[in-house]
N, CA, C and O atoms as CSV, one atom per row, in Angstrom:
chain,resi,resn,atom,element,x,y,z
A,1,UNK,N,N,73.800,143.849,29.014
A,1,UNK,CA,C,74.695,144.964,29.201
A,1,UNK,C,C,75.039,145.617,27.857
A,1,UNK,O,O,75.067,146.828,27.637
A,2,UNK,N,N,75.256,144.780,27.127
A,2,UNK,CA,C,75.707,145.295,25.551
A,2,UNK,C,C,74.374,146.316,25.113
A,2,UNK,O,O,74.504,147.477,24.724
A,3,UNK,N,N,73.063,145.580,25.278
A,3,UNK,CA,C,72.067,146.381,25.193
A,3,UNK,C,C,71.797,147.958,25.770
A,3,UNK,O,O,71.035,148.852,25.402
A,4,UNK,N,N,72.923,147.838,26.989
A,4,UNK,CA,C,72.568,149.028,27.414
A,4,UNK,C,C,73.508,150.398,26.939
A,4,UNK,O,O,73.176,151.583,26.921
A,5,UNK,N,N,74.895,149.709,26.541
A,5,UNK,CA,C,75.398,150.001,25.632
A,5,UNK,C,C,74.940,150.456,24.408
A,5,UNK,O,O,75.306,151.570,24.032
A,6,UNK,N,N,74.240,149.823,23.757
A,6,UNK,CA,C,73.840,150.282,22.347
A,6,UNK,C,C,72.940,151.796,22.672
A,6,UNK,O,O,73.124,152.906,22.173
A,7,UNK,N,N,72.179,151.469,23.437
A,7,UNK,CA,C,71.112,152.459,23.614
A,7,UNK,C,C,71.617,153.979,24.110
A,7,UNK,O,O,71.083,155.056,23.844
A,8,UNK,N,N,72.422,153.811,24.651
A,8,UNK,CA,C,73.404,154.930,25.311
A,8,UNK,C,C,74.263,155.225,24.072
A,8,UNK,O,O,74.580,156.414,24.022
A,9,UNK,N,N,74.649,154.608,23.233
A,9,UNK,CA,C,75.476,154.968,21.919
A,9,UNK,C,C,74.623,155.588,20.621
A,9,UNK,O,O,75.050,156.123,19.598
A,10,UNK,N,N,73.185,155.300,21.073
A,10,UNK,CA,C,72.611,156.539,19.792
A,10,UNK,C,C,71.664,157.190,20.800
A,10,UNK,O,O,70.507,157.422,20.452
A,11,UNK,N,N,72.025,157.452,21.845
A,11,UNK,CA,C,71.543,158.466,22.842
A,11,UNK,C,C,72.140,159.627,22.119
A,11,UNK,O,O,71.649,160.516,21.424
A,12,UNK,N,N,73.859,159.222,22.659
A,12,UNK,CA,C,74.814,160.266,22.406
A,12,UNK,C,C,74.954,160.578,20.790
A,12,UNK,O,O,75.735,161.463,20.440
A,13,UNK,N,N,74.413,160.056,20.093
A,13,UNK,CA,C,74.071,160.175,18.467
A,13,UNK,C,C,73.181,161.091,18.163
A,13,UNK,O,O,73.286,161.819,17.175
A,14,UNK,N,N,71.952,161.142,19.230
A,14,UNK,CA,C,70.967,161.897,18.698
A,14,UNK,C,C,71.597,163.332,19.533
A,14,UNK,O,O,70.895,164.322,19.328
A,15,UNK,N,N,72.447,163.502,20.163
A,15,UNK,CA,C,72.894,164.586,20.949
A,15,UNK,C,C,73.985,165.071,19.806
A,15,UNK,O,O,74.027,166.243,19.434
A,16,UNK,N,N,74.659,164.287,19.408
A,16,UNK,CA,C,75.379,164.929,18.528
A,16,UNK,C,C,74.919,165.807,17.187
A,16,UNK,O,O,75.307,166.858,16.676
A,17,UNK,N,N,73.753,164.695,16.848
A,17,UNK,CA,C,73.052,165.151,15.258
A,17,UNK,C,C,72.230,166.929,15.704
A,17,UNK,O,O,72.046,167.846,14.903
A,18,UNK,N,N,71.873,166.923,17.247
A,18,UNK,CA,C,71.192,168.041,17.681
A,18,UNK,C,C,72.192,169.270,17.404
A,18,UNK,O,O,71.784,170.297,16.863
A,19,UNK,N,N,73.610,169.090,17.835
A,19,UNK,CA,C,74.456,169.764,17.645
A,19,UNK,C,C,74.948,170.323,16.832
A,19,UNK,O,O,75.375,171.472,16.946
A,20,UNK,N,N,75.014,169.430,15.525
A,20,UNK,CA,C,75.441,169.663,14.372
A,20,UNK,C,C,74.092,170.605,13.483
A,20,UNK,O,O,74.360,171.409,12.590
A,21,UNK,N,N,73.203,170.418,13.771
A,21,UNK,CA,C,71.766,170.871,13.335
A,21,UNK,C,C,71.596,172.192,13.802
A,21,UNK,O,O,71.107,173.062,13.082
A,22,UNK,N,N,72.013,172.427,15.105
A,22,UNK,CA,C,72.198,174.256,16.054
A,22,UNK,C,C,73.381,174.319,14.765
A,22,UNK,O,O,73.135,175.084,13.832
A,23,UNK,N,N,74.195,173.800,14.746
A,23,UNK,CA,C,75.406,174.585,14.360
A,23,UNK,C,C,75.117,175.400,12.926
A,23,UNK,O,O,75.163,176.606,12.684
A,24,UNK,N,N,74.802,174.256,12.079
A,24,UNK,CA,C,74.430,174.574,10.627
A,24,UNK,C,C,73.193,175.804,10.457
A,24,UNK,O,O,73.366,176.738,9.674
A,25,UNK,N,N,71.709,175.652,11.439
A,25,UNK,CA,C,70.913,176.833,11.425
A,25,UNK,C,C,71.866,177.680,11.761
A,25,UNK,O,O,72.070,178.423,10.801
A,26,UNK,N,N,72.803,178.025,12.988
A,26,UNK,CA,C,73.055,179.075,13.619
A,26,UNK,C,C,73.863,179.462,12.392
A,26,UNK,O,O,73.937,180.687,12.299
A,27,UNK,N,N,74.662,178.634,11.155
A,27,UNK,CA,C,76.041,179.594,10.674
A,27,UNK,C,C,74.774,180.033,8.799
A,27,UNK,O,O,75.274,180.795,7.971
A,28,UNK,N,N,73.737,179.597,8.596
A,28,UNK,CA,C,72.359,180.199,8.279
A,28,UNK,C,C,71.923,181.305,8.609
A,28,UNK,O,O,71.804,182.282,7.870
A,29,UNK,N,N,71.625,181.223,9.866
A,29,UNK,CA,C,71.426,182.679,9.920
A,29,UNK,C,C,69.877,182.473,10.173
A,29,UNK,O,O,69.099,183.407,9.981
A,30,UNK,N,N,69.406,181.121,10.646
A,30,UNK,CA,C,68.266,180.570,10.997
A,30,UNK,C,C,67.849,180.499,12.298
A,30,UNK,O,O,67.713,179.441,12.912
A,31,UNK,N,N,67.527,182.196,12.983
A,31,UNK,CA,C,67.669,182.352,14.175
A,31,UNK,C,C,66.478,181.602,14.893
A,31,UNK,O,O,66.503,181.816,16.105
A,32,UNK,N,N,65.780,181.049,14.619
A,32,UNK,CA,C,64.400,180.658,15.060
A,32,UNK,C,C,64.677,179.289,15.368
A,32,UNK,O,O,64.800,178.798,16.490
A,33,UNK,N,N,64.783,178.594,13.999
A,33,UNK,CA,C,65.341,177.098,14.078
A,33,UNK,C,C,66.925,176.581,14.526
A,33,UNK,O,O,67.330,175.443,14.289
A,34,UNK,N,N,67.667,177.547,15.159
A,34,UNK,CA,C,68.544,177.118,15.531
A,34,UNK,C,C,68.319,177.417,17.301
A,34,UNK,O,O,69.033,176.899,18.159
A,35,UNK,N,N,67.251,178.295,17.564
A,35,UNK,CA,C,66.954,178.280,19.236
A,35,UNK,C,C,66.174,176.681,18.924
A,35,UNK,O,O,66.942,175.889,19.471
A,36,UNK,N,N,65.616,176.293,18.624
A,36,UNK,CA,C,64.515,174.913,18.463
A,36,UNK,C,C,65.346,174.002,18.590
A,36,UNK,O,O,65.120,173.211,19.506
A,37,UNK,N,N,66.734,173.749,17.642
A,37,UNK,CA,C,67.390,173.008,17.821
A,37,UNK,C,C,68.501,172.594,19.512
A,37,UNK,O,O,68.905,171.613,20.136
A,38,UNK,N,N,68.540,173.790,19.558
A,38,UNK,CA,C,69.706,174.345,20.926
A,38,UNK,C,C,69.075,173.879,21.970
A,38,UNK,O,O,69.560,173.269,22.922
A,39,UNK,N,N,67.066,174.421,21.621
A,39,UNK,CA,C,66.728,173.639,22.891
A,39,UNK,C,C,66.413,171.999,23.024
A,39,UNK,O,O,66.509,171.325,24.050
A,40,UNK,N,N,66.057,171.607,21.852
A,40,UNK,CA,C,66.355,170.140,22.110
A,40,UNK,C,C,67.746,169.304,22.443
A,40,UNK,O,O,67.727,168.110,22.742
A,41,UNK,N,N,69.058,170.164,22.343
A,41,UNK,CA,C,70.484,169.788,22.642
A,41,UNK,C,C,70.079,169.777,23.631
A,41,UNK,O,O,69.635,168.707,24.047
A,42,UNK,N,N,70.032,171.116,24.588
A,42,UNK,CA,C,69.770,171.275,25.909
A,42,UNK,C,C,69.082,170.001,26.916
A,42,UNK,O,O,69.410,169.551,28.014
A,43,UNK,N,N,67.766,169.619,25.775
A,43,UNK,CA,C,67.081,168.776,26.960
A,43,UNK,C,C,67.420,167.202,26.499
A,43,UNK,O,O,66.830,166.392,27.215
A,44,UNK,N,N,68.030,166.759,25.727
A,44,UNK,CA,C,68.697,165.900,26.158
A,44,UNK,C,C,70.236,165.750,26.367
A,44,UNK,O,O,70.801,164.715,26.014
A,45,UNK,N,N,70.936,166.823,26.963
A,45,UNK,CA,C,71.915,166.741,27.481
A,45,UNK,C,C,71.189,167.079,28.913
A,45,UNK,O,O,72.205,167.043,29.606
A,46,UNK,N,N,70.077,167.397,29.886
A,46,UNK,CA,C,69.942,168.136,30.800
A,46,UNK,C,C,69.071,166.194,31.601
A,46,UNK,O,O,69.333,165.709,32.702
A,47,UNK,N,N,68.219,165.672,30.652
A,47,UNK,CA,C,67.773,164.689,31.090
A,47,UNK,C,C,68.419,163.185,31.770
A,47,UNK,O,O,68.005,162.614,32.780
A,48,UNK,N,N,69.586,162.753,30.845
A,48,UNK,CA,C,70.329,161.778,31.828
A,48,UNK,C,C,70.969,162.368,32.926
A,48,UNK,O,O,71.319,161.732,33.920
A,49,UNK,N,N,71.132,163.600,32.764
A,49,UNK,CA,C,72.189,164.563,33.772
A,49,UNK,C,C,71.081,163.974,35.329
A,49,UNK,O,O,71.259,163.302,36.345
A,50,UNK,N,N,69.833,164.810,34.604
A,50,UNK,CA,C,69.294,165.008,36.393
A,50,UNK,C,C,68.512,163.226,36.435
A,50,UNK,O,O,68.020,162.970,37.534
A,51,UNK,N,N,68.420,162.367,35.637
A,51,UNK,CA,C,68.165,161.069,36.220
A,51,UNK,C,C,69.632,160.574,37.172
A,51,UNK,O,O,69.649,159.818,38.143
A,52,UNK,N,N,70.845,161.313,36.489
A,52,UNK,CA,C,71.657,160.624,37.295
A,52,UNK,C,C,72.144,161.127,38.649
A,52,UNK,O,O,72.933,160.554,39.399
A,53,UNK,N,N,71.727,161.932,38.774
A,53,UNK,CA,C,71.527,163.112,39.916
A,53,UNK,C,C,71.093,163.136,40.803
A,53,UNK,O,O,71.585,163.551,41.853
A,54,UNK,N,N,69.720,162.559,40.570
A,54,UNK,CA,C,68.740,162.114,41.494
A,54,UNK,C,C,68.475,160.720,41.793
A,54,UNK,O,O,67.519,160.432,42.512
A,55,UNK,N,N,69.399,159.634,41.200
A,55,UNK,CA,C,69.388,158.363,41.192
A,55,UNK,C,C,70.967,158.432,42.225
A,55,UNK,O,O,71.156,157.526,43.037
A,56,UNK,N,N,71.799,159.349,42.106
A,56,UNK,CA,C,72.642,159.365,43.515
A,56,UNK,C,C,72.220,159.651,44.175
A,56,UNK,O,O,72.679,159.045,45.143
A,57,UNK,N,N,71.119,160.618,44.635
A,57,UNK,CA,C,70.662,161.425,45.689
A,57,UNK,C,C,69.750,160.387,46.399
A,57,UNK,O,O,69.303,160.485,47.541
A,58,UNK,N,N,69.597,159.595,45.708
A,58,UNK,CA,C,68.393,158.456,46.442
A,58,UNK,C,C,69.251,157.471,47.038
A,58,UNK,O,O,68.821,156.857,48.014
A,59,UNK,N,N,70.835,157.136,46.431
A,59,UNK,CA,C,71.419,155.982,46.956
A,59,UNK,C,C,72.008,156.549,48.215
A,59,UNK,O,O,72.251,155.875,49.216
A,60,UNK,N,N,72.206,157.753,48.098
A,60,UNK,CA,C,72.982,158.234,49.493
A,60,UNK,C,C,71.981,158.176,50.453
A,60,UNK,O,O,72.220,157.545,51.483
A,61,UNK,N,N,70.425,158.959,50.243
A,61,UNK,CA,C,70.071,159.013,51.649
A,61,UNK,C,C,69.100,157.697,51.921
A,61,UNK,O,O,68.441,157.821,52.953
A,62,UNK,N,N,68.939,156.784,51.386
A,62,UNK,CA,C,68.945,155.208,51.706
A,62,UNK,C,C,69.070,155.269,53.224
A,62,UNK,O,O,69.971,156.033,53.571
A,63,UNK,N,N,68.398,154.657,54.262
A,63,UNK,CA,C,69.144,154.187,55.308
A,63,UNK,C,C,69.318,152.778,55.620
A,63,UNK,O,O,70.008,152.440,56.582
C-alpha cells in the first residue's frame, strides 16, 4: 500500500513540475513550448481521471 502511495506521490510531482514549466514558458513569452508543456499537464491530469472513470463504470454495471 505504501508503494502505492509513493507512486501516486511523484505522479502528482510530475503534474506539478508540468505546471510550473507552462507557467515559466507562458510568463517567457514561449508560446510554442508552453502549448507542449500545457499539453503534457493536460494528459496527465486527463489519464488517472478517465482510468478512474471507467474503472467505476465497470464496477457499477457488474451484474
Amino acid at each position: 500500500m505504501q508503494l502505492i502511495w509513493a507512486l501516486a506521490g511523484l505522479y502528482a510531482l510530475f503534474a506539478l513540475v508540468a505546471a510550473m514549466q507552462t507557467w515559466r514558458r507562458l510568463r517567457r513569452g514561449e508560446m510554442n513550448e508552453a502549448r507542449s508543456a500545457g499539453l503534457r499537464l493536460a494528459l496527465l491530469l486527463t489519464l488517472p481521471l478517465t482510468a478512474w472513470l471507467s474503472t467505476n463504470a465497470m464496477v457499477r454495471a457488474w451484474p
